[in-house]
N, C-alpha and C positions, 0 to 999 in steps of 0.2 A: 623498614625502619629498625635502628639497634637499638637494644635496651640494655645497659651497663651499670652497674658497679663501680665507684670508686670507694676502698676506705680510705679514709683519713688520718693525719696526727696533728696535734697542736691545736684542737679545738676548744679551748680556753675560755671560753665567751658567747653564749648562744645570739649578742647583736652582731659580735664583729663576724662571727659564723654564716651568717645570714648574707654577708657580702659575699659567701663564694655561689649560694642559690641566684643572685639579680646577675651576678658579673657572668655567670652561665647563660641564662637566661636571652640574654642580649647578644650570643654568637650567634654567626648564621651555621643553620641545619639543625640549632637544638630545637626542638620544638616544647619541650620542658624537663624542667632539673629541680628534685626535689633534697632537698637537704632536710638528712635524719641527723640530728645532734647527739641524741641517745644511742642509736647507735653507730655514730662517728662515721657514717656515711656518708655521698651524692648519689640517687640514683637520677641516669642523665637517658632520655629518648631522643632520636632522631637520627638524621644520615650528617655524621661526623665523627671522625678518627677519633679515636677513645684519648689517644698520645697527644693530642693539638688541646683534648679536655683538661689533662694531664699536666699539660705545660702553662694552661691559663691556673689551672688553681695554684702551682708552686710560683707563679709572678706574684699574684696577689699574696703569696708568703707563707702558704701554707704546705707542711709536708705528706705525700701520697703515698699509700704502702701498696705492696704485691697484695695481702692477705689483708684480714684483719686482726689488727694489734692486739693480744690478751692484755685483757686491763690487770688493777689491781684489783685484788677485791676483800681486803682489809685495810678500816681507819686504823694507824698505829705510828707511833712515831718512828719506828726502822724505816717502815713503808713511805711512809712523808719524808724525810730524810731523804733517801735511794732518791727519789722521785723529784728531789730538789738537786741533787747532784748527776742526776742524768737529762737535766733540762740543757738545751742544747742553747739556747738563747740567752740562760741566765749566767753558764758558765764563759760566754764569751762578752762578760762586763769585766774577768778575771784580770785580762793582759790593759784592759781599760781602765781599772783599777788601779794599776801599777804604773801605767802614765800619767793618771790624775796626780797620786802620792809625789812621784818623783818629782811634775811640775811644780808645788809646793815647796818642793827645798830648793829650783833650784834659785829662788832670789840670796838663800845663804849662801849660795855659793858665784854669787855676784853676776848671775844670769839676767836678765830681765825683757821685759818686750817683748817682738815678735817668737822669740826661742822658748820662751815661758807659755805661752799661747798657744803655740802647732801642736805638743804633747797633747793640752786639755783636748784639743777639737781630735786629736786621735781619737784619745781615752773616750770620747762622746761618739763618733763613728764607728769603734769599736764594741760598744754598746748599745748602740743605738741604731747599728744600718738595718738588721730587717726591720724593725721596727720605720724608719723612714720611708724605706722601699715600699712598703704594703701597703703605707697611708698615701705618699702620692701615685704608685700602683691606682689605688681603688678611684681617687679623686681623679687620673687624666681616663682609665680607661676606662668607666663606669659613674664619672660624675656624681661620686658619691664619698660625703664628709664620715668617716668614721673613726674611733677612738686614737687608731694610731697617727692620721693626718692631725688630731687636735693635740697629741703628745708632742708630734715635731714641731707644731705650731708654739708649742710651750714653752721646747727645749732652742728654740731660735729664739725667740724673747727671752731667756731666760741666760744666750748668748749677749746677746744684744744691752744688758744691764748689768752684761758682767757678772753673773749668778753661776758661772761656770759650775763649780765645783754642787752646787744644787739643782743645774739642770740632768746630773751626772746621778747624782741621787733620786732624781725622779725614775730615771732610768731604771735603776736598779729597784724602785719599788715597785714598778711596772712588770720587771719580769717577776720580783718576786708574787707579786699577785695572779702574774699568770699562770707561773709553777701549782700554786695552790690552787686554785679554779681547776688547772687539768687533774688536780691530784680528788677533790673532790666529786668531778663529772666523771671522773673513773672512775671512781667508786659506784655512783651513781649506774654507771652503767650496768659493770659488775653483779651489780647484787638484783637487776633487772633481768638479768639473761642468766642470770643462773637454774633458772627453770630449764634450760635446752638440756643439763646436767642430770637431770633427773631418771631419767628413761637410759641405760648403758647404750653403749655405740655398739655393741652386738650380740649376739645372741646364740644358744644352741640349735640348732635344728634337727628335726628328727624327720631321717629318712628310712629307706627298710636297709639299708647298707649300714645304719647306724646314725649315733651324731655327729655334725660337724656345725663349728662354731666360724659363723659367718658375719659380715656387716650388715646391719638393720637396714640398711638400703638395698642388699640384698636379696631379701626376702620379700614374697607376695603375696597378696590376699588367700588363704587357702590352707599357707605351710602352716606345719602342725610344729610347735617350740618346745622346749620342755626350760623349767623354774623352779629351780630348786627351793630348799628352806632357806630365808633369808633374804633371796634375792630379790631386785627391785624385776617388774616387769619391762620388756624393752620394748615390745608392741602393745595395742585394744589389741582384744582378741575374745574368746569365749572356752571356759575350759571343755574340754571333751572327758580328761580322765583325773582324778584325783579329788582333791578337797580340802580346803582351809578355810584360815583366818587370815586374810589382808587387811593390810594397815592402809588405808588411803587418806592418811592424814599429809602427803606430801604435796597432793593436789586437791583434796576437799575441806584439809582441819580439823577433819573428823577425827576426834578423841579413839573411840570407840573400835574394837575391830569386827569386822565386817565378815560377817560366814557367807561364803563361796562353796559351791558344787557344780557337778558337773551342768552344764545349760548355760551357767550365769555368765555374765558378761564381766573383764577385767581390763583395768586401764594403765596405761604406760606410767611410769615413775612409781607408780604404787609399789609396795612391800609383800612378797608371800613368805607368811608367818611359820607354815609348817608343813611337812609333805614335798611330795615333789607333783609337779602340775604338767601337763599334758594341754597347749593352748592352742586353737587352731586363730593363726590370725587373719581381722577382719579390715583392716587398715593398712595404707603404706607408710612408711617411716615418715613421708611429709606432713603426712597425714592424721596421725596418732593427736591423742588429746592435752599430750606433752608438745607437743611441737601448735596446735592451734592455741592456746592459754601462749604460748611465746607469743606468736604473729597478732594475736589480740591486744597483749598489753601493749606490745612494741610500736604495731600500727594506729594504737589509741593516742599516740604522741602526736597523730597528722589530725586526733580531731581536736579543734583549740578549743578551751572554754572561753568565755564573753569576756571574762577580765583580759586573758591571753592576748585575744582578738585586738582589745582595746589600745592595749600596752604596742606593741606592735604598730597599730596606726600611731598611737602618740609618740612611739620612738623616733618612726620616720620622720618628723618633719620638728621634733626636738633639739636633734642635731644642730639642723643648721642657726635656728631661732638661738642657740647658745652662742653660736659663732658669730652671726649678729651682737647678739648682747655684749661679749667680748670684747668686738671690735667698738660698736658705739662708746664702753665704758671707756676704752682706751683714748678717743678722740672727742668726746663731747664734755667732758670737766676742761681738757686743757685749749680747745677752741673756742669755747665759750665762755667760759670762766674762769682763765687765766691759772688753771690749776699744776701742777709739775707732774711732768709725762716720764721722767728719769726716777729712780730713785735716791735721794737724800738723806742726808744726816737724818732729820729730822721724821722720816718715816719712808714708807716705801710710795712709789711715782703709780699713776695711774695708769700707764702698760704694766705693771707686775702686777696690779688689784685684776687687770683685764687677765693676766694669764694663766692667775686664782683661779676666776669665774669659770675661765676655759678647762682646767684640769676639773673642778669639781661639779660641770656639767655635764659629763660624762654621763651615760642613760644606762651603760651596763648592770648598776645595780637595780636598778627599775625590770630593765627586761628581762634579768635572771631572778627574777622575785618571784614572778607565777611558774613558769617551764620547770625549774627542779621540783616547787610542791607538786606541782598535778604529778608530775613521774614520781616521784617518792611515795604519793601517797595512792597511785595506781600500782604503784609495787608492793606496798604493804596490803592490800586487797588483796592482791593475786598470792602471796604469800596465805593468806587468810582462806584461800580456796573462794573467789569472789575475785569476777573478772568483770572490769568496766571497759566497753568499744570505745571511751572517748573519754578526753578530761572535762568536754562539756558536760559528760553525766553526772560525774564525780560534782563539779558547780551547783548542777539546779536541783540534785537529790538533795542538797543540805538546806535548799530552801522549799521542802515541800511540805503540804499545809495539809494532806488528805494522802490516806494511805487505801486504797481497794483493792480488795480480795477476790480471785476468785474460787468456788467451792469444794468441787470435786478436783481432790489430791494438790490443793494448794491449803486450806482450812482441815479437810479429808486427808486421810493417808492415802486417798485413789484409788482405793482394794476392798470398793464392793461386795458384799456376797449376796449372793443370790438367797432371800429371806423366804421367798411365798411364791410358786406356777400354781394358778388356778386357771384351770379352762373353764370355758361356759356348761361343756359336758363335764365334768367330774364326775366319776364313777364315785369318789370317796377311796379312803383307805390311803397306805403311806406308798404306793406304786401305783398309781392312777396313768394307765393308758395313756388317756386324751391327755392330760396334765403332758405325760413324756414327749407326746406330739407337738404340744405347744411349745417345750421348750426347742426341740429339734427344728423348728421351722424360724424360730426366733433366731438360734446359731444358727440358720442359714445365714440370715439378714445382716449379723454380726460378724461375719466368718471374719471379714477383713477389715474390723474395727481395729484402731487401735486407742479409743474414747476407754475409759475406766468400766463403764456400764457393760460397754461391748463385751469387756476382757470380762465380765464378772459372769455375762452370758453362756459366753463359752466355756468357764470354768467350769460350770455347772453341767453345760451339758456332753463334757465327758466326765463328769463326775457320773453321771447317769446311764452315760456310754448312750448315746442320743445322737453325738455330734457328726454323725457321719449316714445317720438317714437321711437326708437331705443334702444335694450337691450344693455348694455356693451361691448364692442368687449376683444375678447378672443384671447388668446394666443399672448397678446402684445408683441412686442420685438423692441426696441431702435434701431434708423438709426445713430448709431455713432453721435449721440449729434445734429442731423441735421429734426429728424423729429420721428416721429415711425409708425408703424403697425400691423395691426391686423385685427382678420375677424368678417367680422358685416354679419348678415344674409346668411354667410357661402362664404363670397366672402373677397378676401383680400384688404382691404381697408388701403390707407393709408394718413397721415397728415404731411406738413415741407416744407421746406423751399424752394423755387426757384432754387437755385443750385441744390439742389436733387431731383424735375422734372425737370429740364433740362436733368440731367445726366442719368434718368431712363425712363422718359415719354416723351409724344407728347404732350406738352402746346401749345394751340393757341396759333397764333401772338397777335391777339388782346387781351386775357390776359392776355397773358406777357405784353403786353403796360402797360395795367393799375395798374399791379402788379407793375412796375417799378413806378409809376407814385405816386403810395402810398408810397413809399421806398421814392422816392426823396421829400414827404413830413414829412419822418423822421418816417414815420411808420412802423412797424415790420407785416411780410406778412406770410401768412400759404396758402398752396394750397393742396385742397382734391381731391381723387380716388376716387371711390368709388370701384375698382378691373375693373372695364371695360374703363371706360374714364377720365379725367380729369373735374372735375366737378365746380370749381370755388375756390376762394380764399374769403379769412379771413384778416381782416385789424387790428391791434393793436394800440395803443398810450400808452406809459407811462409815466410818468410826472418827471422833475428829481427832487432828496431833496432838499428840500430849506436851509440846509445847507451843499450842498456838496459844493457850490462854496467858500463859506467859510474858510471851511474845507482844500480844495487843495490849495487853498491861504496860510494859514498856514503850511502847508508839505512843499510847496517850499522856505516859509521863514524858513524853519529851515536845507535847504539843501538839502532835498529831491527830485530826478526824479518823477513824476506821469505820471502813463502808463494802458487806459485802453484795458485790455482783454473779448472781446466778440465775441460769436457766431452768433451775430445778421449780420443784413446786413452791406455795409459800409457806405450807406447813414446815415442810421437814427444812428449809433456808430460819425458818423462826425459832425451831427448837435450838437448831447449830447458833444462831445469831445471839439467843439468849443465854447458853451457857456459856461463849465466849464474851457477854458483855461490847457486843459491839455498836457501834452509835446511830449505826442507819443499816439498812438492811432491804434489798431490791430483785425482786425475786420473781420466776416466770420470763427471763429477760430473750430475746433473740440478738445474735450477734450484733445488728442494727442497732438495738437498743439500746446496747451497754456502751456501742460508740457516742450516742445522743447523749448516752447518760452524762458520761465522763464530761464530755465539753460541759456539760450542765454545772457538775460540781466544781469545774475548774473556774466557771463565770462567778460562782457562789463563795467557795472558800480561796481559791486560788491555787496553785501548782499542785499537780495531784500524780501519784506513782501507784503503778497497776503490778499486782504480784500473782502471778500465772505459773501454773506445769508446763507449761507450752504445747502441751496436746489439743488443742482447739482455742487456743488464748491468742493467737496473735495479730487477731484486728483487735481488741480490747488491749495489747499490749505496745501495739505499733499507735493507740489515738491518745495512748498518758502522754504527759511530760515527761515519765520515764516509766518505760516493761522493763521487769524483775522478773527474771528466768528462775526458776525451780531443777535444781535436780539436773545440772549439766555435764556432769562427770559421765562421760560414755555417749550424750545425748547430744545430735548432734544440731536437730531440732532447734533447741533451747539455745544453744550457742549462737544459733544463725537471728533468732527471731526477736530475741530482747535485746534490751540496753543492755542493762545488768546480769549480769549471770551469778547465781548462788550453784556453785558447783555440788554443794551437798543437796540430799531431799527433804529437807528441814528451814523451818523458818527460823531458826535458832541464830541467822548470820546477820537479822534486817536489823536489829538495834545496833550492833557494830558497823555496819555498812553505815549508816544513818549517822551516828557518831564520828565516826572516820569523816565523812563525806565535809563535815563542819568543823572539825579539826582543823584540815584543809584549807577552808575558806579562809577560816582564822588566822592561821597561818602567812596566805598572803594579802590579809589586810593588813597584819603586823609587817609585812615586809615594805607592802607598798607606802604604809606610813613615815614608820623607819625611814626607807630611804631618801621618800620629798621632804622628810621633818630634816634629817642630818642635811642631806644639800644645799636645804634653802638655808641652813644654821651658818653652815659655813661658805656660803655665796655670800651673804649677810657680811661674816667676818671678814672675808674678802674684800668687799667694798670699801669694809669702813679701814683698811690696809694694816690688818689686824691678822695677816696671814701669809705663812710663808708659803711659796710654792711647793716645798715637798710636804706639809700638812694636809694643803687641798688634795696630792695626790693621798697622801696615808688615809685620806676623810674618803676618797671613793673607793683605794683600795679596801680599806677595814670593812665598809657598808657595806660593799658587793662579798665578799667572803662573811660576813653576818648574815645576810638573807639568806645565799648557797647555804651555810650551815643549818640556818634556823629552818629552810624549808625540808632540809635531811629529816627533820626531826618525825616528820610524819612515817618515814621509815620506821621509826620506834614507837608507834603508838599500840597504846593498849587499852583492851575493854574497862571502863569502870567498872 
């Protein structure tokens, strides 16, 4: 089976677009064709000649490039200009133009009749043939009514009553609205994929013969690059030699710069502020976190939201129900009720009210009302460092009623310390043997965590230099979110929480005392096996963000429930709960749980969005209405698991996420208003034959470039 590419030109219209996806669709061998309008694509599967693809989309009237066309990617009136004067279809109403005029004089020059007439229907074929081609194109070979079949349909009535010279004007409003539509989806486009721009197209390389500067496609997991001061990074990667400040405000928004050494991880498009860096990279160019944030936002166009969905069924079968109405208006006043089907002195005949109806039925402003808000306003996210899979997220995040949290490194910065090792033997004193034992057999169990707790384990026990008395314990297996084990020195040892030695072991009294006793100081408690006895417990602290109180302060001014969801104890979930002010608060949970939970709160308040590190969050994040990734700059985890991805590791982005997301909404209820309020205003005028045919046309042209523009406008939003 072949899987191909076409780009595109002249995509002007995301309905009339749409007929080159069904007109594919219906060849034989395609097996499917998806049409990307953002980025002025088809991609087409199956066993069929690319050139026979090629040759159906330029019937139906559309032009096919080698490449893909660089758009524009500034609104300016030079740019609008150029863009009007390299339109291919608008400049060929020019020589159309000039037969119109000329037919005009020649009755002074005592011409008349048939000689007076062939000019105008030039001047109308002249401006008018692709336009005629593409609409009965679409109608015989795909049986489908679209704007340009209803344009000829207008420009023949419009023949037929002797309206010549403003069937001629229709024309010309037609391209000109088409100019503008491609001149604002280009834009549109533009400022979406300018993320690919972010990350240079190549790179230095350092080998022992020196450097050489090669293409990022080039390069493999492994090579070692070198980055100057200044430079943007071109791979992820991890430095090995040097040290700065990076700016990773290009792909998280993050203000702030960011101190880098050697170990740390660094991400494509980013800035290195000073020094020169030595990076080994971990990523292929396809691959980079610059190149997934493109395929993310880009592919998020293929997910509709509800309204999209809707608009889309109702366009389908809008069409024809217009062409209907058109036709009925035109024959049922003058067969029935004896009314004038001509135009007259006395007002205009009911085929021109019918050919109103027909020009200001048009559905294009309808169906570009949702498709540029969700992309403009998935562009402005992603600009914001905040990446949504889909424009459905973008939809049901502005209607969500309940916001839950989860604890550790989402509420928590994630970085644990290790507070209190007491064994059951404690000698006493600040280097206690057994104590170092129990930590050593705990980073066994831990070795290959990658949980917050785990990593705070093993901090510690090379902090202690511990971590390597004990080999790895093998054959780990997870206690239901509560603890896990595994065999160390061939004995089954295990590591977790209180409830799960209560419910499995024999815990002294007296460590259960003190394990309680660290919990009522808000600490998170770990107790070790070692396969034979209960051997002592682990003490944690994590600190919470110091802008989560912020934050939830925020959620609740704008309506929202906050609810956190954790596995930890109830103490130390109660202390974190009450300094943050938060409304409800669920503690001791099993991944199980927090799935029951959530349905619970969504039967109770209604739509509810889950906000997770994605390090153990993703059944909790996969059962909201919408998962909110933490921290996916580098992460590839988070990228893959949530809906929403906050690129930064900060909650500082969910009031603007949340606001954006309603903006949006807003946005395309004003559009979809707008444009059934304006249509139905001048279908109205139309009837009552209160309308010329090139008004109905300026009534859908102006709507449809109003919504286009108005839903731009999410491109320019800002935080209150």
């Amino acid at each position: 089976m072949k899987n191909f590419i076409i780009p595109l030109q002249g995509l002007d219209c995301a309905d009339c677009a749409h007929v080159i996806e069904t007109s594919l669709k219906s060849m034989p061998g395609i097996q499917d064709a998806r049409l990307d309008f953002v980025r002025a694509q088809v991609a087409v599967s199956g066993e069929i000649d690319p050139d026979l693809v090629r040759e159906r989309i330029r019937q139906l009237g559309f032009s096919v490039l080698e490449t893909p066309e660089q758009a524009s990617t500034h609104l300016s009136f030079a740019g609008f200009w150029k863009t009007l004067l390299s339109n291919q279809t608008l400049r060929s109403t020019f020589p159309g133009l000039i037969l119109l005029l000329g037919s005009l004089f020649l009755p002074r020059l005592g011409v008349s009749g048939v000689w007076r007439i062939i000019p105008q229907l030039a001047a109308l074929a002249a401006a008018g043939y692709p336009i005629f081609l593409s609409g009965l194109r679409s109608l015989f070979l795909d049986r489908r009514l679209t704007i340009n079949f209803l344009l000829t349909l207008a420009v023949i009535g419009a023949v037929v009553i002797n309206e010549t010279p403003e069937a001629f004007i229709i024309l010309v409003l037609f391209h000109l609205s088409e100019a503008m539509e491609a001149y604002t989806n280009d834009h549109a486009r533009a400022v979406l994929t300018e993320f690919a721009d972010l990350a240079p197209k190549s790179a230095v390389r350092l080998r022992e013969s020196g450097e050489d500067l090669v293409p990022i496609e080039n390069l493999s997991v492994g090579d070692v690059i070198v980055v100057r001061a200044g430079e943007r990074f071109p791979m992820d990667g991890v430095i090995i030699a040097g040290s700065s400040e990076i700016n990773q405000a290009p792909i998280t928004g993050e203000s702030r710069l960011i101190a880098k050494q050697p170990g740390d991880a660094v991400i494509s498009g980013t800035i290195n502020g000073q020094g020169v860096l030595q990076v080994r990279v971990t990523a292929l160019a396809r691959d980079t976190t610059v190149q997934r944030i493109v395929s993310l936002v880009l592919d998020a166009r293929a997910v509709k939201a509800r309204q999209e969905k809707f608009i889309d069924r109702f366009a389908a079968v809008y069409t024809p129900i217009v062409v209907l109405a058109a036709l009925l208006t035109a024959l049922v006043p003058t067969l029935l009720f004896g009314q004038p089907f001509w135009n007259s002195a006395g007002g205009y005949g009911w085929l021109h009210r019918a050919l109103s109806l027909l020009m200001i039925g048009c559905p294009c402003a309808l169906v570009v009302s949702t498709p540029v808000t969700i992309i403009s306003g998935l562009t402005r996210a992603a600009r914001a460092g905040v990446i949504f899979k889909g424009g459905v997220y973008l939809e049901t995040l502005s209607r969500a009623k309940l916001a839950a949290f989860d604890k550790t490194g989402t509420l928590t910065l994630g970085k644990p310390v290790i507070k209190k090792v007491k064994s059951v033997d404690c000698l006493g004193g600040d280097q206690c043997e057994r104590c170092d034992d129990l930590l050593a057999l705990a980073s066994s169990l831990e070795y290959y965590s990658t949980h917050p707790l785990g990593q705070a384990v093993m901090d510690a026990a090379h902090e202690h230099s511990v971590a390597a008395r004990y080999a790895p314990a093998e054959k780990l297996e997870s206690l239901n979110g509560r603890g896990q084990q595994g065999y160390v020195n061939g004995k089954l040892a295990t590591i977790g929480s209180l409830p799960l030695f209560e419910a499995e072991h024999q815990v002294p009294a007296a460590l259960r005392q003190e394990t309680l006793a660290a919990e009522s100081l808000g600490e998170t408690t770990m107790l070790v096996c070692d396969g034979e006895r209960v051997r002592g417990f682990l003490s944690a602290q994590d600190a919470v963000r110091p802008e989560a109180e912020r934050v939830i302060r925020a959620l609740k001014q704008r309506g929202l429930r906050t609810v956190m969801l954790t596995g930890d104890n109830a103490e130390t979930a109660g202390q974190i709960s009450a300094a943050l002010d938060l409304d409800e608060t669920y503690a001791a949970l099993l991944p199980e749980e927090k799935w029951k939970l959530l349905g619970e709160l969504r039967e109770k308040y209604g739509q509810v969005l889950m906000v997770g590190d994605g390090s153990n969050d993703s059944p909790a994040l996969a059962s909201a209405d919408i998962g909110i990734g933490m921290g996916g700059a580098g992460n590839a985890q988070v990228l893959e698991t949530a809906d929403v991805v906050l690129m930064q590791d900060e909650l500082s982005q969910l009031p603007f996420v949340l606001d954006l997301s309603r903006r949006v909404r807003g946005l395309i209820q004003q559009n979809i208003a707008v444009s059934l309020g304006v249509k139905f205003s001048v279908a109205v005028l139309a009837l009552l034959g209160l309308t010329p045919l090139w008004v109905a046309v300026l009534g859908d042209i102006g709507i449809t470039l109003a919504v286009t523009l108005n839903g731009m406008r999410a491109l320019r939003f800002k935080q209150a």
